[in-house]
C-alpha positions as CSV (number, residue, x, y, z in Angstrom):
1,X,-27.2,-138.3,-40.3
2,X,-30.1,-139.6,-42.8
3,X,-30.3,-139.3,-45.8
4,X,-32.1,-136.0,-47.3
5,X,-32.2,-134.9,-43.5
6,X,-30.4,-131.3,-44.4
7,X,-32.5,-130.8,-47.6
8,X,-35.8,-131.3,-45.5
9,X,-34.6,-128.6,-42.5
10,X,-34.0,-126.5,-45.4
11,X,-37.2,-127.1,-47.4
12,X,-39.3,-127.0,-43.7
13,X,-37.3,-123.6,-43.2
14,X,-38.6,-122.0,-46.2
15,X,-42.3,-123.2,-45.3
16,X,-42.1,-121.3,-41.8
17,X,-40.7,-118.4,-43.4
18,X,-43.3,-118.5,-46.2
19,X,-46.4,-119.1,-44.1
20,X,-47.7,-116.7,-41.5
21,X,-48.6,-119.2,-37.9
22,X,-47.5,-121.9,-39.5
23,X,-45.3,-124.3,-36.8
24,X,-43.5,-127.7,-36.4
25,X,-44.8,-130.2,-34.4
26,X,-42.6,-132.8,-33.2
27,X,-40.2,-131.8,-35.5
28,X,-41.1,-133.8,-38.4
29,X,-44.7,-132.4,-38.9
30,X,-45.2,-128.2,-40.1
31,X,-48.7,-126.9,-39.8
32,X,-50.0,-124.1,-41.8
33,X,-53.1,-122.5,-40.5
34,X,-55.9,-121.5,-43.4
35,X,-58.9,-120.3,-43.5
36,X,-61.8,-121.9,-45.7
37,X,-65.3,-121.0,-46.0
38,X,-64.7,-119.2,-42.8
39,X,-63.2,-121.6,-40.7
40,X,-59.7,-122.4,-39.5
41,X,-58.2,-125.1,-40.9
42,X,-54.3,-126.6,-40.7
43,X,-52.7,-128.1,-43.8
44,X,-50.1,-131.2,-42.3
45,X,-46.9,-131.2,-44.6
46,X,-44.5,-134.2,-43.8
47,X,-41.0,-134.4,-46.3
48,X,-39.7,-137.8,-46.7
49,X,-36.5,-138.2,-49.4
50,X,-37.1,-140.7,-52.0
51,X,-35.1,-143.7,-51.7
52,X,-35.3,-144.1,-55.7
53,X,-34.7,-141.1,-57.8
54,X,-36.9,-141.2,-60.7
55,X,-36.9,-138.1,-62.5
56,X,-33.1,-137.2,-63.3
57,X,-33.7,-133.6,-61.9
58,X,-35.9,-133.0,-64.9
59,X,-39.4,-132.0,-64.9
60,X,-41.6,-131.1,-67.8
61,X,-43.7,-128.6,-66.2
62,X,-40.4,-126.5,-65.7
63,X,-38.8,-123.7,-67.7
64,X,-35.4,-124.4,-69.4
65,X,-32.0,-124.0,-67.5
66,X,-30.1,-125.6,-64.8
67,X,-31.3,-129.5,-64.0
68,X,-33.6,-129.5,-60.2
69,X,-30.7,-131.1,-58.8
70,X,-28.4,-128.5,-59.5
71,X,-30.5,-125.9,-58.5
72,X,-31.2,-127.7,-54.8
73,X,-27.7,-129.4,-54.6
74,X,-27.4,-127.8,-51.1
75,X,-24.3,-129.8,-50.3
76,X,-22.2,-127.4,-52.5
77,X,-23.5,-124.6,-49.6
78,X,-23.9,-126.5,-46.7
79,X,-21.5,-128.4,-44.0
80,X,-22.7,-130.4,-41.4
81,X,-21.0,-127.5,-39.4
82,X,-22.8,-124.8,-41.1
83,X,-26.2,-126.3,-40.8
84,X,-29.4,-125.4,-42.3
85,X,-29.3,-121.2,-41.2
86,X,-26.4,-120.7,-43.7
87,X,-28.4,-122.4,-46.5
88,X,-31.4,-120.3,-45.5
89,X,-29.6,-116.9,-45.0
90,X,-29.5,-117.3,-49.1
91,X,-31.8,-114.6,-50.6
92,X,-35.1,-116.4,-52.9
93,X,-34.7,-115.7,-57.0
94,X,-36.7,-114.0,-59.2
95,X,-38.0,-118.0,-60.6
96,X,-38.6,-118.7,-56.3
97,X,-40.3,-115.8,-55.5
98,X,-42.5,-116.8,-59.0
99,X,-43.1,-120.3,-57.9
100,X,-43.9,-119.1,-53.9
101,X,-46.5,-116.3,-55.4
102,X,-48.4,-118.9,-57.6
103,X,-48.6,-121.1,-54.6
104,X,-50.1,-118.9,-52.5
105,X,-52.5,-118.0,-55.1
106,X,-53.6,-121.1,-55.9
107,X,-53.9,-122.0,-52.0
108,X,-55.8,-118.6,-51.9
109,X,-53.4,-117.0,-49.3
């Protein structure tokens, strides 16, 4: 399996879940249908994991606590026999919920 390939299903899981219509296509593409200035548009959101990891799991835009990468180490929670529904089945925090909210806002959804 490649690299990141479980952390994408996971991340492409929480896009479908988050946004109404939105859909895979070809299973490497999700569409989310919008609407601006009154017509239909379709935001194209493609993952790829970086080969290079440059920022340590630490980003300066973020409040203080546990590192990215031990907040989105999924391989503590996931098995290749599990696969990406047991990662998903996982209920969002308070700080998720935050981050999804202000996302939507900002995307005017």
């Amino acid at each position: 399996m490649a690299k990141g390939t479980i952390s994408k299903e996971f991340v492409f899981k929480k896009i479908l879940e988050t946004f109404e219509g939105s859909f895979m296509q070809d299973d490497k593409i999700c569409r989310i249908p919008c609407i601006e200035n009154g017509e239909t548009v379709e935001i194209k959101v493609t993952l790829t994991a970086a080969k290079d990891i440059i920022g340590a799991g630490v980003s300066s835009n973020r409040p203080s606590g546990p590192t990215a990468v031990e907040e989105f180490d999924w391989s503590n929670n996931i098995s290749e026999n599990k696969g990406v529904e047991a990662a998903a089945a996982n209920d969002l925090s308070e700080q998720e919920k935050e981050n999804i909210r202000k996302m939507m806002e900002a995307l005017g959804l």
